[in-house]
C-alpha positions as a Python dict, from the first residue, in 0.01 Angstrom:
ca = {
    (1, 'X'): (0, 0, 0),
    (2, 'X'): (227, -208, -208),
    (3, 'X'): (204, -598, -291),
    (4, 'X'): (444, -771, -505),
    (5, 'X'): (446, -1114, -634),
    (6, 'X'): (703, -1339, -807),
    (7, 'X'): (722, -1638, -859),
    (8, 'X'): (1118, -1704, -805),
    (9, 'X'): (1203, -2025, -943),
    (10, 'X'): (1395, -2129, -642),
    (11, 'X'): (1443, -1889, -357),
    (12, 'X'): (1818, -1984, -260),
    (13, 'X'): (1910, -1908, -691),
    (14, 'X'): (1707, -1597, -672),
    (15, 'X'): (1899, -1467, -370),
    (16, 'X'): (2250, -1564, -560),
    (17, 'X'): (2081, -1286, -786),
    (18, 'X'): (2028, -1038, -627),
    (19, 'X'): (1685, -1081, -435),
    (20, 'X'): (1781, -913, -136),
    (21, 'X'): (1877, -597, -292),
    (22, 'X'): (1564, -611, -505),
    (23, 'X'): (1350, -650, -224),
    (24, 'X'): (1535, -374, -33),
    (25, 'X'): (1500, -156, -361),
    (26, 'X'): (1078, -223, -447),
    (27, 'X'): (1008, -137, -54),
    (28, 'X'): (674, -305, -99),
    (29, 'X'): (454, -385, 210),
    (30, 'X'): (392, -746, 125),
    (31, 'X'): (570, -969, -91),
    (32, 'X'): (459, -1333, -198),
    (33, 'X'): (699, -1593, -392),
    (34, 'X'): (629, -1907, -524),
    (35, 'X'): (805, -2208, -595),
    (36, 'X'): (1115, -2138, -355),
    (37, 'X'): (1200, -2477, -331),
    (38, 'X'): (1342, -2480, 7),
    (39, 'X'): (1251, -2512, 350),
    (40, 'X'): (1312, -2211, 628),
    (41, 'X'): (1572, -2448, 786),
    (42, 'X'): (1788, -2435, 460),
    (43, 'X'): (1796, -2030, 460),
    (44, 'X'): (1996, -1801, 573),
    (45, 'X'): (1855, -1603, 839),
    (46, 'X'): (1846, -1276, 568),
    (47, 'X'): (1667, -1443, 341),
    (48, 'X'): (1361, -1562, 591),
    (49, 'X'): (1360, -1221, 752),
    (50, 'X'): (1486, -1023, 486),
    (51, 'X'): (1525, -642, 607),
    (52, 'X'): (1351, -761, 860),
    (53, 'X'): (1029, -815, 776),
    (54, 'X'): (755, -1084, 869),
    (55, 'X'): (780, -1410, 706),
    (56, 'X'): (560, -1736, 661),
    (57, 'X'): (651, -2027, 505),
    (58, 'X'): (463, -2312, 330),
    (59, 'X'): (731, -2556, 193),
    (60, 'X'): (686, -2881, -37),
    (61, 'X'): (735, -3213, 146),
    (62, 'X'): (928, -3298, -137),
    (63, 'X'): (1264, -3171, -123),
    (64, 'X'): (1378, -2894, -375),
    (65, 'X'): (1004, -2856, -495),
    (66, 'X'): (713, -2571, -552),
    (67, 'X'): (630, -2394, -196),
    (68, 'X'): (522, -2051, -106),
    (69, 'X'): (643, -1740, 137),
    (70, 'X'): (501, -1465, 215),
    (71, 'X'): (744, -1124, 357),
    (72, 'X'): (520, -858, 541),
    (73, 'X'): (599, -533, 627),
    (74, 'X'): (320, -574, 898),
    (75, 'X'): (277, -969, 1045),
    (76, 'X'): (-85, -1021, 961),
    (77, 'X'): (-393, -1096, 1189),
    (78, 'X'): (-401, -1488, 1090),
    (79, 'X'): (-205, -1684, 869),
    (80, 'X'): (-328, -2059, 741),
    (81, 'X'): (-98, -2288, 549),
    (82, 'X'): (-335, -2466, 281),
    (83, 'X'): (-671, -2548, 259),
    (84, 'X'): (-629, -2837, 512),
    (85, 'X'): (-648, -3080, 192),
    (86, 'X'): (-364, -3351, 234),
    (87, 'X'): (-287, -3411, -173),
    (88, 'X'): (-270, -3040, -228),
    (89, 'X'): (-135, -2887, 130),
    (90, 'X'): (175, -3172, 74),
    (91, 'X'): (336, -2978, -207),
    (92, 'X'): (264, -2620, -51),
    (93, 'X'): (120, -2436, -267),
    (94, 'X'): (-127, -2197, -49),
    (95, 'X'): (-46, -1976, 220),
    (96, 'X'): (-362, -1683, 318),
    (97, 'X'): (-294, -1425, 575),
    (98, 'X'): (-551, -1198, 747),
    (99, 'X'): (-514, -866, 695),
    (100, 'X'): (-763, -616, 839),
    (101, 'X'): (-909, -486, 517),
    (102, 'X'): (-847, -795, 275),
    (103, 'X'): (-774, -1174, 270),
    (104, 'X'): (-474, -1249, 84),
    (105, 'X'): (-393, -1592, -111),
    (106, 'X'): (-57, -1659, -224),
    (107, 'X'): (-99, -1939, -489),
    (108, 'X'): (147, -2169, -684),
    (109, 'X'): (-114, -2326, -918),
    (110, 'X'): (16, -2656, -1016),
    (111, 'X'): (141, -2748, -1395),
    (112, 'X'): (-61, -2932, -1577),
    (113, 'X'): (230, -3066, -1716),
    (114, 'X'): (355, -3183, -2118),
    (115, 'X'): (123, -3486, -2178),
    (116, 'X'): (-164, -3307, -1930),
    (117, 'X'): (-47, -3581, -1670),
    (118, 'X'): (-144, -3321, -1374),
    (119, 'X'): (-444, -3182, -1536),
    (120, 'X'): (-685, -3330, -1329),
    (121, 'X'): (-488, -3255, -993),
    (122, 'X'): (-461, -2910, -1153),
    (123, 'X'): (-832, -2895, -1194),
    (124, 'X'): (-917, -3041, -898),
    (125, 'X'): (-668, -2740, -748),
    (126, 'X'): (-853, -2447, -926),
    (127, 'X'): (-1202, -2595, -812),
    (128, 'X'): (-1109, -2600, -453),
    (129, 'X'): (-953, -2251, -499),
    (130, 'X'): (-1286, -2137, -641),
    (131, 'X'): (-1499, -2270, -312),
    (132, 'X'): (-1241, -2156, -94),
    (133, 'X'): (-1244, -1785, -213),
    (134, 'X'): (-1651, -1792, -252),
    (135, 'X'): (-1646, -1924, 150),
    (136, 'X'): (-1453, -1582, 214),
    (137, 'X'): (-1653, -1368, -8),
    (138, 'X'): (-1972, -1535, 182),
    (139, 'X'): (-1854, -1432, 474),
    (140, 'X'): (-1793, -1058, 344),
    (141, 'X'): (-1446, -1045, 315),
    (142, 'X'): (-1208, -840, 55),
    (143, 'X'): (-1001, -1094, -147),
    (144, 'X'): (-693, -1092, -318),
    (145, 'X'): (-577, -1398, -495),
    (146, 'X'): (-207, -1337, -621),
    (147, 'X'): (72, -1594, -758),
    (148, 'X'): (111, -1852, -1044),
    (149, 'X'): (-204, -1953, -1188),
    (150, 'X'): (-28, -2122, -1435),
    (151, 'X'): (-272, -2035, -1746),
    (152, 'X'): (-277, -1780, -2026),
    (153, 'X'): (-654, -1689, -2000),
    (154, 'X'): (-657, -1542, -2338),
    (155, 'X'): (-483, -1532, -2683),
    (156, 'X'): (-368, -1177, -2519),
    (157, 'X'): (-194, -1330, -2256),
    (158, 'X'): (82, -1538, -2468),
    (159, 'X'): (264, -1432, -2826),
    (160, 'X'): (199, -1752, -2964),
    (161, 'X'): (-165, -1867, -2885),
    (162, 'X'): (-202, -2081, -3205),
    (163, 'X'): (114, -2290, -3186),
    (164, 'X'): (10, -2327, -2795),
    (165, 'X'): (-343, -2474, -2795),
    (166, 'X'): (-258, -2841, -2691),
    (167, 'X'): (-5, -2699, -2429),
    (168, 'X'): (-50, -2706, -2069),
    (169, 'X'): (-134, -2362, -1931),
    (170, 'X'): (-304, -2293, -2249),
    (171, 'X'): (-567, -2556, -2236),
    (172, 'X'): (-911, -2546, -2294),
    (173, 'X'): (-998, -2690, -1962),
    (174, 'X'): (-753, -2429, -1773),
    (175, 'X'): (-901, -2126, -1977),
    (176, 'X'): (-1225, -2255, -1887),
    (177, 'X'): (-1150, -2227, -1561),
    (178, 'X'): (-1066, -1885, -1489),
    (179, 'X'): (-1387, -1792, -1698),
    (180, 'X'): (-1523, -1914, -1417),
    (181, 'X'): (-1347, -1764, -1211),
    (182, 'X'): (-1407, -1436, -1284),
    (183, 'X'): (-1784, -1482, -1370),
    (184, 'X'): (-1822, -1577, -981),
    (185, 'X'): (-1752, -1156, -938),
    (186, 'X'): (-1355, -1155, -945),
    (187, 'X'): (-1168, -955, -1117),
    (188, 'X'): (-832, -980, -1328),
    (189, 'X'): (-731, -606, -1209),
    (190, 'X'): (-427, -607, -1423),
    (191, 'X'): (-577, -705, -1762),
    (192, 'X'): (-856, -427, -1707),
    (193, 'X'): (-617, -155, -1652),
    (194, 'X'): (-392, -309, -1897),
    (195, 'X'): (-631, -377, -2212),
    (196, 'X'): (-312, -382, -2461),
    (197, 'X'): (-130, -682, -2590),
    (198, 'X'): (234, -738, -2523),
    (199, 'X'): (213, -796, -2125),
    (200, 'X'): (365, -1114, -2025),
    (201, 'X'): (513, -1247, -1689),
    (202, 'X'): (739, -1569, -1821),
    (203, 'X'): (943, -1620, -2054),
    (204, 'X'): (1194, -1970, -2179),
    (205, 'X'): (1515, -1969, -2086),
    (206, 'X'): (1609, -2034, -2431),
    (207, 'X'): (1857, -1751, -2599),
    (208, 'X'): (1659, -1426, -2722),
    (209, 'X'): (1299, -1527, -2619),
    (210, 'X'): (1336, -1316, -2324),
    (211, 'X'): (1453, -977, -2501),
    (212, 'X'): (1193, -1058, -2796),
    (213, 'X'): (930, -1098, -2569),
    (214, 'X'): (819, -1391, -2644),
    (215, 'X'): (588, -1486, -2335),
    (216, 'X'): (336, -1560, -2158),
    (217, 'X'): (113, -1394, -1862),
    (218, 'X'): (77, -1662, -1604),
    (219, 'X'): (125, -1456, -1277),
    (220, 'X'): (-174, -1231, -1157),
    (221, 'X'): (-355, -1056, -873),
    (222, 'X'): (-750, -1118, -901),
    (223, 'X'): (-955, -962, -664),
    (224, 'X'): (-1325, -964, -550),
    (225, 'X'): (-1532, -697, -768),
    (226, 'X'): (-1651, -540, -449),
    (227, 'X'): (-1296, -445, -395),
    (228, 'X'): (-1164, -285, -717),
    (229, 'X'): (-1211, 79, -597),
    (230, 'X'): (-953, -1, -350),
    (231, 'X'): (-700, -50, -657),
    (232, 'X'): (-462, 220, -774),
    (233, 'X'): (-287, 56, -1018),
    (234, 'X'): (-144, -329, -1136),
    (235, 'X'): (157, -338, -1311),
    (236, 'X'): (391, -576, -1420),
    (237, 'X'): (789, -572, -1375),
    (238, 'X'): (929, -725, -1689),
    (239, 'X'): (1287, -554, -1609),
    (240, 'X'): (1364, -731, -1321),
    (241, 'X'): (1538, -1079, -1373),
    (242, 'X'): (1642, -1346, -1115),
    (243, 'X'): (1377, -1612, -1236),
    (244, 'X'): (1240, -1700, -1601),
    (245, 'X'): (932, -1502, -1426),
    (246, 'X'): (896, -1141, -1338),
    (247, 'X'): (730, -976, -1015),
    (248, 'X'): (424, -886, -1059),
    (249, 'X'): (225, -528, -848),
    (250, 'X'): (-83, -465, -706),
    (251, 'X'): (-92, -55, -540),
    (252, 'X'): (-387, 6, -292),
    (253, 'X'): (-525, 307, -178),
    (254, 'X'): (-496, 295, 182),
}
């Protein structure tokens, strides 16, 4: 079972390049994207049901801004837009759908932005993401968290970790976070099966930085310890471009 995520940096610009024939190409049985900036109502009916698959939307209020889909091979048990938390559900940045063997998140972490304006609305985000998945593990459920988290956990995860220390996504308080995180018995599947350096998932726009590599690794899939023998492999897609992201993979044994 295959589950893709990318973060598109605007669904209808990722579709002027090429996203249907991507999607059509990875034949993945679940794909999440984040910040489409759009509503369903602004799409062309190929792009909400693109070859046909399941789709659920959780747009922004504001126009042209963040938002989350989800594209299933298989329309899930349940889906639930948000956490039912007005200041975060407004800019839609969670969608979770019910699968029979796992509970999957599709995240758009918020930006903690230049000056760390956001920072505490991006805290307050990742502490509420925290309870939410605990809730589900509580109640015995296999979770998979996937999307933007919007942080370089560690000096691994970015080329430039020294020039970046006062930079959002890179910020004592974020990293702090997801240590967390992953001490509450989650797992960041791709960084254990991918120990090395050199990994990264965004990259500026600016000439070259791309084809350097010069990134970061801000998109993941975490998971819930409990389910880590379900994981065949995590892998990253640096190839594919469309988005100053790349998709990111998560393969399940069925």
């Amino acid at each position: 079972m295959k589950l893709i995520s990318w973060n598109v940096n605007g669904i209808r610009s990722a579709h002027g390049k090429g996203f249907l024939k991507w999607f059509g190409d990875e034949k993945a049985d679940i794909v999440c994207v984040q910040e489409i900036k759009a509503k369903p109502e602004q799409l062309e009916e190929e792009v909400i049901h693109p070859h046909g698959y399941f789709s659920a939307w959780h747009s922004a209020e504001k126009p042209g801004y963040s938002g989350v889909a989800i594209f299933s091979k298989k329309e899930p048990l349940d889906i639930k837009y948000g956490f039912g938390k007005k200041e975060i559900d407004s800019e839609g940045r969670v969608l979770i759908a019910e699968y029979a063997d796992f509970t999957l998140i599709n995240a758009y972490f918020p930006n903690s932005q230049r000056e760390h304006t956001r920072l505490g609305y991006k805290l307050e985000f990742c502490a509420e993401m925290l309870k939410y998945c605990n809730k589900l593990k509580k109640q015995g459920k296999n979770i998979i968290l996937c999307g933007d988290y919007n942080i370089a956990h560690r000096e691994i995860d970015l080329k430039n970790p020294k020039s970046n220390m006062d930079n959002a996504g890179f910020l004592p308080e974020e990293r702090a976070w997801m240590d967390e995180f992953l001490a509450a018995g989650y797992s960041d599947i791709f960084r254990e099966k991918n120990p090395e350096p050199g990994h990264y998932t965004w990259w500026s726009y600016r000439p070259g930085i791309r084809q350097r590599n010069i990134g970061w690794r801000l998109d993941y899939h975490c998971i819930n310890g409990e389910f880590r023998d379900r994981v065949k492999s995590a892998y990253h897609r640096p190839k594919v471009t469309g988005s100053d992201h790349c998709p990111v993979g998560l393969e399940l044994k069925r």
